[in-house]
N, CA, C and O atoms as CSV, one atom per row, in Angstrom:
chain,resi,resn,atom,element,x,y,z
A,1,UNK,N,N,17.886,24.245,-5.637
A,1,UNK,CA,C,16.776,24.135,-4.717
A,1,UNK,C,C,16.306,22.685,-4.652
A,1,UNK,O,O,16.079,22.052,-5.683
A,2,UNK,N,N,16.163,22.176,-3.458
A,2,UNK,CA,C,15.269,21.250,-3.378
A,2,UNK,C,C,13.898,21.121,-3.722
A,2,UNK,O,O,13.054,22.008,-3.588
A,3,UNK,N,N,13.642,19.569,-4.333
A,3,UNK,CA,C,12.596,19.439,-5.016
A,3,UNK,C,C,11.448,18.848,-4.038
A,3,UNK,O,O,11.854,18.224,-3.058
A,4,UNK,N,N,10.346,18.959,-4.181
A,4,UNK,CA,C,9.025,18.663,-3.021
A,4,UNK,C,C,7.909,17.950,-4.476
A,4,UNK,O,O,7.804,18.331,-5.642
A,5,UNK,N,N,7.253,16.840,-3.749
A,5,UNK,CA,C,6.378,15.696,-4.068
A,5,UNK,C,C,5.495,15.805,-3.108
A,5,UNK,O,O,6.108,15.859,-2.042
A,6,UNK,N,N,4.167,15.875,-2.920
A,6,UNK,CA,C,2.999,15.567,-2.023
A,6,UNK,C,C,2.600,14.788,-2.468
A,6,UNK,O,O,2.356,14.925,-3.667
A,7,UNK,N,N,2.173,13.083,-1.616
A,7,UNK,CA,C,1.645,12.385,-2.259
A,7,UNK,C,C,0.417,12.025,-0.938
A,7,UNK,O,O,0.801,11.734,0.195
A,8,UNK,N,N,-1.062,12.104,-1.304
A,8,UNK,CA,C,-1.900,12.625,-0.025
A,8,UNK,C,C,-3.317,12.064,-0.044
A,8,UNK,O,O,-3.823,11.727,-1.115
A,9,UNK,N,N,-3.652,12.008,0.550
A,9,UNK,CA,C,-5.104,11.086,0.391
A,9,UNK,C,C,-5.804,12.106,-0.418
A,9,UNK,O,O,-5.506,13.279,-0.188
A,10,UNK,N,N,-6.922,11.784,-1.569
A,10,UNK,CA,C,-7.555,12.735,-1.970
A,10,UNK,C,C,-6.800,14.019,-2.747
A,10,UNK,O,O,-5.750,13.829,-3.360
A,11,UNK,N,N,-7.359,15.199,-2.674
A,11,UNK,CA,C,-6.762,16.204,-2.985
A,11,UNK,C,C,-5.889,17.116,-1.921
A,11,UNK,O,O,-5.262,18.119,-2.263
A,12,UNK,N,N,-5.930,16.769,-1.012
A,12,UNK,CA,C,-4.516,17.662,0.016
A,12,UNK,C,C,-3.839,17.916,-0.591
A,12,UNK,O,O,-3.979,19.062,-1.017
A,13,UNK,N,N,-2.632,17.148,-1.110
A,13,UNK,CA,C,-1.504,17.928,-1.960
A,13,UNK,C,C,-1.936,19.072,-2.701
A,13,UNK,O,O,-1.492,20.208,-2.536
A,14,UNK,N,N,-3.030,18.658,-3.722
A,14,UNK,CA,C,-3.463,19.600,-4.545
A,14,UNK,C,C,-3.844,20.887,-4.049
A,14,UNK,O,O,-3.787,21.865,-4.795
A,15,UNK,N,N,-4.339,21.008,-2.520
A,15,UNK,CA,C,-4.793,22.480,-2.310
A,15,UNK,C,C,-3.872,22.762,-1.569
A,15,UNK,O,O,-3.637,23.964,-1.688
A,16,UNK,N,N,-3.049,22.167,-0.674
A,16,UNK,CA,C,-1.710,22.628,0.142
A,16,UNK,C,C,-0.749,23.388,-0.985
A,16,UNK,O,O,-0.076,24.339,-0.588
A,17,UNK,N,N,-0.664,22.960,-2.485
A,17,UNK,CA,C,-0.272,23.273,-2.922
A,17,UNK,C,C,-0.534,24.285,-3.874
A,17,UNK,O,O,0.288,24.895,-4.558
A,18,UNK,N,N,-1.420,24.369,-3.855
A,18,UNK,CA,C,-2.681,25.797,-4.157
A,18,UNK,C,C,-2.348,26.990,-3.281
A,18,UNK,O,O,-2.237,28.129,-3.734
A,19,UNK,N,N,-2.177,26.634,-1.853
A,19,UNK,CA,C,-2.798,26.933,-0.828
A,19,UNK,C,C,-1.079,28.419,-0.825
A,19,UNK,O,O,-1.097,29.646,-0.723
A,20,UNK,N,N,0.024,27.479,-0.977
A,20,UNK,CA,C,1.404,27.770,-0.890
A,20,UNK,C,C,1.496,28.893,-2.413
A,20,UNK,O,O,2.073,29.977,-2.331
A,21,UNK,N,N,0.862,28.432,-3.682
A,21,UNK,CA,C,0.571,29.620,-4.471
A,21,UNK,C,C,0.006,30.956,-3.941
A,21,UNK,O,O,0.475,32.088,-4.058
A,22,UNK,N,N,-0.792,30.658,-3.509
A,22,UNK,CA,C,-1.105,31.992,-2.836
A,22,UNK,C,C,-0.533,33.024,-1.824
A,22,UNK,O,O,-0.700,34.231,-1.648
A,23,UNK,N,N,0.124,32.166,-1.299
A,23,UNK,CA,C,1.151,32.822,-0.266
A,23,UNK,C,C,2.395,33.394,-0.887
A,23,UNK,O,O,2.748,34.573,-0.849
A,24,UNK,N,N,3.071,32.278,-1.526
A,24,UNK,CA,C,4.117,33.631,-2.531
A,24,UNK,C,C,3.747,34.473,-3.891
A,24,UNK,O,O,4.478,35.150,-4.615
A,25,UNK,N,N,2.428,34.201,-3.968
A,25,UNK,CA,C,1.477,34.571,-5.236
A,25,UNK,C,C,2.377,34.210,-6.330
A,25,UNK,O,O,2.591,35.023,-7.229
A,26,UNK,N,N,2.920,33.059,-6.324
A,26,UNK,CA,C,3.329,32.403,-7.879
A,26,UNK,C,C,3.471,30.857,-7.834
A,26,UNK,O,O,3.844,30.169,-6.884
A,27,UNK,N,N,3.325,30.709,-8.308
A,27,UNK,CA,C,3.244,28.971,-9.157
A,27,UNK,C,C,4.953,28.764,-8.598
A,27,UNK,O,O,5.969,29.326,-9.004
A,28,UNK,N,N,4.789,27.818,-7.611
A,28,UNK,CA,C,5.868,27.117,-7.338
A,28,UNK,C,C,6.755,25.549,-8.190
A,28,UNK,O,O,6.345,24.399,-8.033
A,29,UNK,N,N,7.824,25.880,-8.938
A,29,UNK,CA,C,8.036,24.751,-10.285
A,29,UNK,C,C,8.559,23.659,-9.646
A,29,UNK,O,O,8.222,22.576,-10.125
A,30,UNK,N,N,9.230,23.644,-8.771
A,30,UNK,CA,C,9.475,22.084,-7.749
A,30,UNK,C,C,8.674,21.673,-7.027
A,30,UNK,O,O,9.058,20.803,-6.245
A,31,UNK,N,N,7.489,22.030,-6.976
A,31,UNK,CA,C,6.387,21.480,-6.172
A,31,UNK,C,C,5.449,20.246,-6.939
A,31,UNK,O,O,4.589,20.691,-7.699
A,32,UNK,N,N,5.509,19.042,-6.842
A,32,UNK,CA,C,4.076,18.196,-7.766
A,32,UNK,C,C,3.496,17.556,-6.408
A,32,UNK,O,O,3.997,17.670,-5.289
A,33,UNK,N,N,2.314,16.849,-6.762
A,33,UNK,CA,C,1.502,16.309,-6.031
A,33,UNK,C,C,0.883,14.917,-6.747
A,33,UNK,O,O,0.552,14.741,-7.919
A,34,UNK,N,N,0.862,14.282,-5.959
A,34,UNK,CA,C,-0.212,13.276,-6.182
A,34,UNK,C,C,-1.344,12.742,-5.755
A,34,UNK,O,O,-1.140,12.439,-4.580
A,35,UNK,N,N,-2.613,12.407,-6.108
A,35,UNK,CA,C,-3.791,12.410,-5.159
A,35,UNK,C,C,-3.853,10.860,-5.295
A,35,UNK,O,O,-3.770,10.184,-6.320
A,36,UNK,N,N,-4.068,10.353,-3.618
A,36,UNK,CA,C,-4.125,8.701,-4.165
A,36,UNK,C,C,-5.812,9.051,-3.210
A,36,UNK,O,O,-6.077,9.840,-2.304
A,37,UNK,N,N,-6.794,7.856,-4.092
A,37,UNK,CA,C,-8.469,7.576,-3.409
A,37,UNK,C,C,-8.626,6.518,-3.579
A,37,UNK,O,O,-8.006,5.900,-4.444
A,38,UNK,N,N,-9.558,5.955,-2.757
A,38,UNK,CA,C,-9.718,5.012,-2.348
A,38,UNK,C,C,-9.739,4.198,-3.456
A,38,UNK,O,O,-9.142,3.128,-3.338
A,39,UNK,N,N,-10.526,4.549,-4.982
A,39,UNK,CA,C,-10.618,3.711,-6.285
A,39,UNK,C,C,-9.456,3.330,-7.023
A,39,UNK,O,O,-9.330,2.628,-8.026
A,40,UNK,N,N,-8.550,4.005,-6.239
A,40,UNK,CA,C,-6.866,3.799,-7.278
A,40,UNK,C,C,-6.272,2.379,-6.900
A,40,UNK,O,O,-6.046,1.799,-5.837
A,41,UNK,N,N,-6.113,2.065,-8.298
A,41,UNK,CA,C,-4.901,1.225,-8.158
A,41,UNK,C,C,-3.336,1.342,-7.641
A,41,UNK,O,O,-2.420,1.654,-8.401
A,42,UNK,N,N,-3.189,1.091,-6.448
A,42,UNK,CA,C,-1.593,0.937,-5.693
A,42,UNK,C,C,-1.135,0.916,-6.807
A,42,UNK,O,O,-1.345,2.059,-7.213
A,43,UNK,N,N,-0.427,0.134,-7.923
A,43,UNK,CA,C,0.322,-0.126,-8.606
A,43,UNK,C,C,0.570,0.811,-9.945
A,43,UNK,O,O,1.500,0.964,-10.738
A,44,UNK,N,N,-0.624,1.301,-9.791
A,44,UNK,CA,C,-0.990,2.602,-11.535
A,44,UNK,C,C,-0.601,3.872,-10.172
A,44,UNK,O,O,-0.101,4.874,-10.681
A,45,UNK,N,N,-0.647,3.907,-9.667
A,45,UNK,CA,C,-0.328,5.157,-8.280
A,45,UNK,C,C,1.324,5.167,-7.904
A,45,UNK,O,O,1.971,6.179,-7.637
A,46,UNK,N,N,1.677,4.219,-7.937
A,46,UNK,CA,C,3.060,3.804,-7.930
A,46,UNK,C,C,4.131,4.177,-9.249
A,46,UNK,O,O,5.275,4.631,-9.225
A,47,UNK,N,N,2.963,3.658,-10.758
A,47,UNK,CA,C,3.882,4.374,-11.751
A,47,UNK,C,C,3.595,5.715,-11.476
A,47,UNK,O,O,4.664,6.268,-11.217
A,48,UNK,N,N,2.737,6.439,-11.415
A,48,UNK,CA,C,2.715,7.753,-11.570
A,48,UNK,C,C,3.976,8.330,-10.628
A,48,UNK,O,O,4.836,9.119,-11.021
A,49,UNK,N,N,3.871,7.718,-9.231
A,49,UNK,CA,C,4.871,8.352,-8.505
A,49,UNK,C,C,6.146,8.601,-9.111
A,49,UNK,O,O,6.733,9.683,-9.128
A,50,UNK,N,N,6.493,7.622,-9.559
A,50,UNK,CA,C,7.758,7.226,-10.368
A,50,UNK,C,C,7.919,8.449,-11.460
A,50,UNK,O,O,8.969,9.089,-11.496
A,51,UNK,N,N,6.792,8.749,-12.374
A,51,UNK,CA,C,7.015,9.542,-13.497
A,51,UNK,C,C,6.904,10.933,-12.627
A,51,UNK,O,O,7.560,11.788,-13.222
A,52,UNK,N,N,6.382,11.401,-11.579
A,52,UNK,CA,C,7.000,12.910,-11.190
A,52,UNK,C,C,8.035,12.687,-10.574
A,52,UNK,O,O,8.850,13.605,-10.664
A,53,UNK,N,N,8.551,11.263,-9.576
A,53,UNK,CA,C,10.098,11.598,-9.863
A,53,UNK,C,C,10.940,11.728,-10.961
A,53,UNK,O,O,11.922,12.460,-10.842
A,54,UNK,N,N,10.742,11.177,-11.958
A,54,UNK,CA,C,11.764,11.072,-13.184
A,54,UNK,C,C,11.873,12.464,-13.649
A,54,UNK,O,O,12.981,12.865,-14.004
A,55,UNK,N,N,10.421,13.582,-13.707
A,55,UNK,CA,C,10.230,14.458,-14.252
A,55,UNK,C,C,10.637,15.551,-13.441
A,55,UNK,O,O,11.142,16.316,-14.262
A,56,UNK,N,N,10.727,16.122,-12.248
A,56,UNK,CA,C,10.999,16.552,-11.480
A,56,UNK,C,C,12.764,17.257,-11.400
A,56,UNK,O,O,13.731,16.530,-11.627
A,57,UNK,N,N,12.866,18.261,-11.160
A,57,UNK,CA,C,14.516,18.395,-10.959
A,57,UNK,C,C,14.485,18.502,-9.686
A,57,UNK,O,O,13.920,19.270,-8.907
A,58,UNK,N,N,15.611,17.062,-9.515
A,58,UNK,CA,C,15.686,16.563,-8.318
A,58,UNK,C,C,17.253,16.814,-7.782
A,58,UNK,O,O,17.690,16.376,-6.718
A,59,UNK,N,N,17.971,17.578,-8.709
A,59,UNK,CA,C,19.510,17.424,-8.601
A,59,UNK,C,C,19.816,17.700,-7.124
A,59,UNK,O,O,20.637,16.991,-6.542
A,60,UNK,N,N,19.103,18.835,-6.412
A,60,UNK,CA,C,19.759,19.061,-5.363
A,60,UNK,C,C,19.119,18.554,-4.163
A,60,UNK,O,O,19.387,18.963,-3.034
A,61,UNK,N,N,18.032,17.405,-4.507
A,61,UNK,CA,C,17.462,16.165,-3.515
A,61,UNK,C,C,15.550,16.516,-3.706
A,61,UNK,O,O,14.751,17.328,-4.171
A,62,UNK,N,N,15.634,15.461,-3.094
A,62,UNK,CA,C,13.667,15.338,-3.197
A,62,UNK,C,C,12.968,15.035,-1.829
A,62,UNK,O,O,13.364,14.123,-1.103
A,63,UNK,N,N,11.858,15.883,-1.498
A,63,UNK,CA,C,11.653,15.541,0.131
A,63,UNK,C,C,10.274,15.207,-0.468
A,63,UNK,O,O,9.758,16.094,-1.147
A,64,UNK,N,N,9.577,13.993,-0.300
A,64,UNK,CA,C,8.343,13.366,-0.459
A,64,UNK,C,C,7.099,13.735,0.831
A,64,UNK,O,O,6.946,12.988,1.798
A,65,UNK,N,N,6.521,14.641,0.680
A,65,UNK,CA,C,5.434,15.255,1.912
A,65,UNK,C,C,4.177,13.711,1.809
A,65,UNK,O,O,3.656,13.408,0.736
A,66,UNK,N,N,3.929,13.017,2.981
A,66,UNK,CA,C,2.759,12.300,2.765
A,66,UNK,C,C,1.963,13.147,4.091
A,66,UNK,O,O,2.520,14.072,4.682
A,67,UNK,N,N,0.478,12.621,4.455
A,67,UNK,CA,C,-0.052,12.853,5.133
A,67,UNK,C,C,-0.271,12.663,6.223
A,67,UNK,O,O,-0.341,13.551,7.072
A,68,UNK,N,N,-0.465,11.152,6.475
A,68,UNK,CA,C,-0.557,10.782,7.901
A,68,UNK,C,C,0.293,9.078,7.774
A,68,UNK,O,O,0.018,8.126,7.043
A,69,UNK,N,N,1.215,9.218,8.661
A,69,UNK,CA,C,2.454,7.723,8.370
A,69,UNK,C,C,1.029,6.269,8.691
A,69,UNK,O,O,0.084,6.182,9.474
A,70,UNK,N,N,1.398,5.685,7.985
A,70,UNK,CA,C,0.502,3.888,8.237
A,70,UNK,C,C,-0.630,4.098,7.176
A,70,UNK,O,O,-1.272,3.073,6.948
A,71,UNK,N,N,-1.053,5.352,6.393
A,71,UNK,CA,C,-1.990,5.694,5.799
A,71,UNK,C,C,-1.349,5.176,4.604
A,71,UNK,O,O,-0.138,5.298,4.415
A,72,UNK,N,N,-2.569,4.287,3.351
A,72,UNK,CA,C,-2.023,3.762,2.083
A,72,UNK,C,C,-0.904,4.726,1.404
A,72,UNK,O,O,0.098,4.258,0.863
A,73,UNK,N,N,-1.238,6.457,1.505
A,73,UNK,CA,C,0.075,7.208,0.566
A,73,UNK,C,C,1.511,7.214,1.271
A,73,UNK,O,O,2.470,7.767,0.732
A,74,UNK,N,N,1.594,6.648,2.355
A,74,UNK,CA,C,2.769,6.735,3.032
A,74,UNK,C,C,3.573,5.243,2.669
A,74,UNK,O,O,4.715,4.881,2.385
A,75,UNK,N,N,2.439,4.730,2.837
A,75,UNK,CA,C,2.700,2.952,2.752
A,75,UNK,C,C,3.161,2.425,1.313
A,75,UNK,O,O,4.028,1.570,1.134
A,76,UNK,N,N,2.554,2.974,0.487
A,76,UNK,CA,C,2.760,3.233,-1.276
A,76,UNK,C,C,4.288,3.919,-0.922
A,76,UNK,O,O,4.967,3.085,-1.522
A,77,UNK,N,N,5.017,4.617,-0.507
A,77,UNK,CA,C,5.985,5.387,-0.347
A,77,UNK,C,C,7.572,4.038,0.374
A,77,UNK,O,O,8.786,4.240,0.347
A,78,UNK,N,N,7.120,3.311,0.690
A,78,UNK,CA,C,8.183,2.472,1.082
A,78,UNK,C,C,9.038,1.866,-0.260
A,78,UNK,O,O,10.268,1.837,-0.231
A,79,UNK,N,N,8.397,1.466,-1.242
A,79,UNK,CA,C,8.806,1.395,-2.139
A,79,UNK,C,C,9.806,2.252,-2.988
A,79,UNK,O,O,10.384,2.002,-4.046
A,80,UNK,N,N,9.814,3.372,-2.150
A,80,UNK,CA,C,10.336,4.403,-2.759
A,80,UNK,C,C,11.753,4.968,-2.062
A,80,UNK,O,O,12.535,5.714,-2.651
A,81,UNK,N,N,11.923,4.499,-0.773
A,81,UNK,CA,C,12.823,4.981,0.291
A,81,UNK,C,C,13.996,4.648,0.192
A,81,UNK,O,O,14.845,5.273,0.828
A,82,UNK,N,N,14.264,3.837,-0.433
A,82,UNK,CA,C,15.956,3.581,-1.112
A,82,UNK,C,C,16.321,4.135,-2.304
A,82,UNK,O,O,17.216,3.691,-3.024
A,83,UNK,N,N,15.459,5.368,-2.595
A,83,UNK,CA,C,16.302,6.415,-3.637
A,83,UNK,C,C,17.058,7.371,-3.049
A,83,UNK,O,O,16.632,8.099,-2.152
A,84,UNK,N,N,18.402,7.425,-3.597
A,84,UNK,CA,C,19.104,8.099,-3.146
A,84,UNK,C,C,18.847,9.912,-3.141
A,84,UNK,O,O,18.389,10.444,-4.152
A,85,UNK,N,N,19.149,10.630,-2.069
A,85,UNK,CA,C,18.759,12.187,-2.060
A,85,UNK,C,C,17.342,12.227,-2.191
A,85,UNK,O,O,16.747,12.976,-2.965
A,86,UNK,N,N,16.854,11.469,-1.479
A,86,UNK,CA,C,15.688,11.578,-0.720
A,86,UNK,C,C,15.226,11.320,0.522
A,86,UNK,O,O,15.381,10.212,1.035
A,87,UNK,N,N,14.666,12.230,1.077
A,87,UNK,CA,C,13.268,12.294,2.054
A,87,UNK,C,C,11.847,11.848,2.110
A,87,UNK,O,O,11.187,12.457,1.268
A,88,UNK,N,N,11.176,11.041,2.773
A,88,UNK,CA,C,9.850,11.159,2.879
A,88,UNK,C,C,9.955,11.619,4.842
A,88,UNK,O,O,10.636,11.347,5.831
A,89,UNK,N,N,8.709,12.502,4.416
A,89,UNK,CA,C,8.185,13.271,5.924
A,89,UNK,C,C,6.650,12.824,5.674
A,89,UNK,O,O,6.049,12.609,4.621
A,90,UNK,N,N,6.184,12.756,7.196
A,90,UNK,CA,C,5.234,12.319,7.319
A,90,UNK,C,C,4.346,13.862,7.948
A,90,UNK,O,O,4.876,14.964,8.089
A,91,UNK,N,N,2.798,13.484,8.261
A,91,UNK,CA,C,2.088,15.268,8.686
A,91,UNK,C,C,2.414,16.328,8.152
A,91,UNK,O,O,2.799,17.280,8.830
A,92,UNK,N,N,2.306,16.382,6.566
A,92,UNK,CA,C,2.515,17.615,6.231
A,92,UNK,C,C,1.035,18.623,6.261
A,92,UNK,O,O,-0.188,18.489,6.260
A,93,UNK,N,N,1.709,19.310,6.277
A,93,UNK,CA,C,0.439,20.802,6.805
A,93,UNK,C,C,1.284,22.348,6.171
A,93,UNK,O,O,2.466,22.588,5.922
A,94,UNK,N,N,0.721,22.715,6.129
A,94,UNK,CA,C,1.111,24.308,5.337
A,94,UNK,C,C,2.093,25.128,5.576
A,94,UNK,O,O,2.803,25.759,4.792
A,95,UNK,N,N,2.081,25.061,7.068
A,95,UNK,CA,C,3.527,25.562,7.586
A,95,UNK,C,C,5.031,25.280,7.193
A,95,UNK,O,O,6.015,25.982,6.959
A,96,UNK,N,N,4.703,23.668,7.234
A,96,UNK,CA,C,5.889,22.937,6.739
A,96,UNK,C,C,6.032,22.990,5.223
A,96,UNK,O,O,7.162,22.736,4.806
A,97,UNK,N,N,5.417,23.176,4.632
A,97,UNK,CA,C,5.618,23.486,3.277
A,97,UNK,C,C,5.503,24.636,2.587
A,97,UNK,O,O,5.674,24.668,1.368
A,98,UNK,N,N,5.151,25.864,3.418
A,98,UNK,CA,C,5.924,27.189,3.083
A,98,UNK,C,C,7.273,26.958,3.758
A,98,UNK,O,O,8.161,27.527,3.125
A,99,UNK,N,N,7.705,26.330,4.801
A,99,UNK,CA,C,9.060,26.025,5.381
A,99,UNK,C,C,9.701,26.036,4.311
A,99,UNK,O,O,10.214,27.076,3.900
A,100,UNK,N,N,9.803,24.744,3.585
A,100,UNK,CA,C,10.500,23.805,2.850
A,100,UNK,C,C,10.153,24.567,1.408
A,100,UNK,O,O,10.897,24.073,0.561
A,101,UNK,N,N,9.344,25.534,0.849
A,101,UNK,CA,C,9.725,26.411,-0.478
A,101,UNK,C,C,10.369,27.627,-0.413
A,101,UNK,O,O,10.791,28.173,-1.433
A,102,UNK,N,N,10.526,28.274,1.079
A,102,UNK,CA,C,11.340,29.444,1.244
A,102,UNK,C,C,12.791,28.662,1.912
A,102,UNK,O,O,13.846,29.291,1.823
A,103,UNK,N,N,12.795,27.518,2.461
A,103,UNK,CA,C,14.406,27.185,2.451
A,103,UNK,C,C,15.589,27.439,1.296
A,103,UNK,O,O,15.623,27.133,0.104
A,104,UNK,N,N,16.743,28.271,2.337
A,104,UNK,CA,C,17.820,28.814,1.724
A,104,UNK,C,C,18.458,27.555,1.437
A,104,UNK,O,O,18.118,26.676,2.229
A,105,UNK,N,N,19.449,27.116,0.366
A,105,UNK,CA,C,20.301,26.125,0.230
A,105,UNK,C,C,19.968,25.201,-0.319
A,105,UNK,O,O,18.793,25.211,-0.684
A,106,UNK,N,N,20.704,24.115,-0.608
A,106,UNK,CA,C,20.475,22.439,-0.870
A,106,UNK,C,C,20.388,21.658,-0.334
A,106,UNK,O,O,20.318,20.575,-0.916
A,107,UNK,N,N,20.355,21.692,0.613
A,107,UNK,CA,C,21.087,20.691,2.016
A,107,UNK,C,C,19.951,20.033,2.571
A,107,UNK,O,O,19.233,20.532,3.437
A,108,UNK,N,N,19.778,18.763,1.999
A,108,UNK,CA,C,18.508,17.815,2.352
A,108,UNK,C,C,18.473,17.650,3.705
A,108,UNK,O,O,17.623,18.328,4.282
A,109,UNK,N,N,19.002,17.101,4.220
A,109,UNK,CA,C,19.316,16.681,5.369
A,109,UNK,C,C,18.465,18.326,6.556
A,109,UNK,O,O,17.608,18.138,7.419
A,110,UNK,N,N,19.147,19.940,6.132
A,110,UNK,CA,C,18.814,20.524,7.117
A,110,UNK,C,C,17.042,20.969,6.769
A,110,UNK,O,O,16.368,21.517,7.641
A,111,UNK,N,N,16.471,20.637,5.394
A,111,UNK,CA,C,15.547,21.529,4.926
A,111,UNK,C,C,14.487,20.314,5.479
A,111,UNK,O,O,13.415,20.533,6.043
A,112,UNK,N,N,15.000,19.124,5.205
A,112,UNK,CA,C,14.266,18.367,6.312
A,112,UNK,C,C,13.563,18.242,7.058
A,112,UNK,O,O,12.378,17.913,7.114
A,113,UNK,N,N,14.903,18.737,8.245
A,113,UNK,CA,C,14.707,18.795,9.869
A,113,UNK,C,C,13.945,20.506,10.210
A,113,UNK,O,O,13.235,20.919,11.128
A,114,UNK,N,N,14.380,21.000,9.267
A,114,UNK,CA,C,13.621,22.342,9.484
A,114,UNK,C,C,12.195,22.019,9.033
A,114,UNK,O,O,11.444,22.010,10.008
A,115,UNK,N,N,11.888,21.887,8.465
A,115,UNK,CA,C,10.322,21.135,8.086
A,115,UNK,C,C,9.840,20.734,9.156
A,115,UNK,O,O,9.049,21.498,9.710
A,116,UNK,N,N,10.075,19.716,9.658
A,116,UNK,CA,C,9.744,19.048,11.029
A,116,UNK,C,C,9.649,19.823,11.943
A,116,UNK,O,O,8.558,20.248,12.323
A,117,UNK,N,N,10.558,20.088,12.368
A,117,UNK,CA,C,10.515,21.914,13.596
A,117,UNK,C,C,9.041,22.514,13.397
A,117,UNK,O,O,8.073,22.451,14.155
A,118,UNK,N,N,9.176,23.114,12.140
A,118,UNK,CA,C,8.188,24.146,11.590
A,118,UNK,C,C,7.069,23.370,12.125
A,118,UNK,O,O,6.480,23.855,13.091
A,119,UNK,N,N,6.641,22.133,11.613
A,119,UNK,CA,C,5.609,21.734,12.144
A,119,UNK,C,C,4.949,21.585,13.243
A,119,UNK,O,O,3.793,21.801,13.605
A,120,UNK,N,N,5.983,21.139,13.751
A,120,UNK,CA,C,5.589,20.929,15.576
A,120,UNK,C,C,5.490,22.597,16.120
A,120,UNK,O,O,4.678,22.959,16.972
A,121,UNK,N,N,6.397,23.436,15.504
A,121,UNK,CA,C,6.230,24.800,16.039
A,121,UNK,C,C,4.609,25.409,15.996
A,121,UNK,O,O,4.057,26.023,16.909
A,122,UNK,N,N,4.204,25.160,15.066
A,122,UNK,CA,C,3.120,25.378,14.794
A,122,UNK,C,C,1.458,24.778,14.692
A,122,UNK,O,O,0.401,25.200,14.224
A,123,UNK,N,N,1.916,23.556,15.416
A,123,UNK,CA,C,0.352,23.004,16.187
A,123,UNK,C,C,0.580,23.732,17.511
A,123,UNK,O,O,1.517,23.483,18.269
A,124,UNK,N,N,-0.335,24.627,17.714
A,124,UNK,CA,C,-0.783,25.010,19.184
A,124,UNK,C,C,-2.143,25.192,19.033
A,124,UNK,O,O,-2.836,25.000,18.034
A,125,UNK,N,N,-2.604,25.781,20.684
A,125,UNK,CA,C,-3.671,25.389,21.345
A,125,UNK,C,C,-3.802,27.166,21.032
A,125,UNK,O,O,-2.929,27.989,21.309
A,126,UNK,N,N,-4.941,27.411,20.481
A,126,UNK,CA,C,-5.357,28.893,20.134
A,126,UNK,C,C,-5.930,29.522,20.838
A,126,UNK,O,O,-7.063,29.317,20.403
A,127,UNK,N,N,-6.089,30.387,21.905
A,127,UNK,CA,C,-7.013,30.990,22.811
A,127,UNK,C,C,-6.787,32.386,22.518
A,127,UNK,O,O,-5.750,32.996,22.777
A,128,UNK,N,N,-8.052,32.963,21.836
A,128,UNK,CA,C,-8.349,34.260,21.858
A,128,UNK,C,C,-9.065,34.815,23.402
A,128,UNK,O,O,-9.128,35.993,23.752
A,129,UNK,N,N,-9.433,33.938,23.976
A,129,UNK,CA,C,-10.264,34.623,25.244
A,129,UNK,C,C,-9.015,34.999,26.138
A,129,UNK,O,O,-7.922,34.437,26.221
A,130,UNK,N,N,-9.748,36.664,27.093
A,130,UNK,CA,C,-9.316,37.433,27.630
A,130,UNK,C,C,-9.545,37.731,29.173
A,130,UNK,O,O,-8.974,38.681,29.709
């Protein structure tokens, strides 16, 4: 299985990833997060990133969820984009990350692009009126 990293302004990761416990009602073990705020040091935020990659089983690839692209956790993330069997995706939201923990296979590349799909599938315009 592919491995998943949220790294997110604040606590997002932390409750997206809360959020995804609840939905398969169990503690998902390839899932970590990181909360970067405004008081953090880039560089102490940077080792940490580093130590849930190291810690992480990443054998069958790593897709890095940030929040919004140009935002410091995305930008902190460039540093990171020449590891091999990895992904960073940008707009993650809940959909895409029940996507990407019920994906069948290993296959970085499709669990990806299915992520992405999922997402866009799922911003719409809600009208209950009749």
């Amino acid at each position: 299985m592919v491995a998943f990293l949220l790294v997110t302004h604040g606590e997002i990761g932390k409750s997206l990833s809360e959020s995804a416990y609840q939905v398969f009602n169990k503690k998902q073990k390839k899932i970590e997060y990181v909360s970067v705020n405004p008081s953090d040091e880039i560089q102490e935020i940077k080792k940490i990133i580093n130590q849930k990659i190291e810690l992480i089983d990443k054998k069958n690839g790593l897709i890095i969820f940030t929040d919004i692209i140009g935002a410091t956790p995305s930008n902190i993330l460039k540093d990171f984009s020449n590891k091999i069997n990895l992904k960073i995706i940008s707009g993650v939201n809940l959909a895409m990350l029940i996507k990407a923990i019920s994906s069948k296979g290993n296959d970085l590349n499709k669990i990806a692009s299915e992520c992405q799909e999922c997402a866009i599938e799922n911003i719409i315009e809600v009208d209950f009126s009749d």
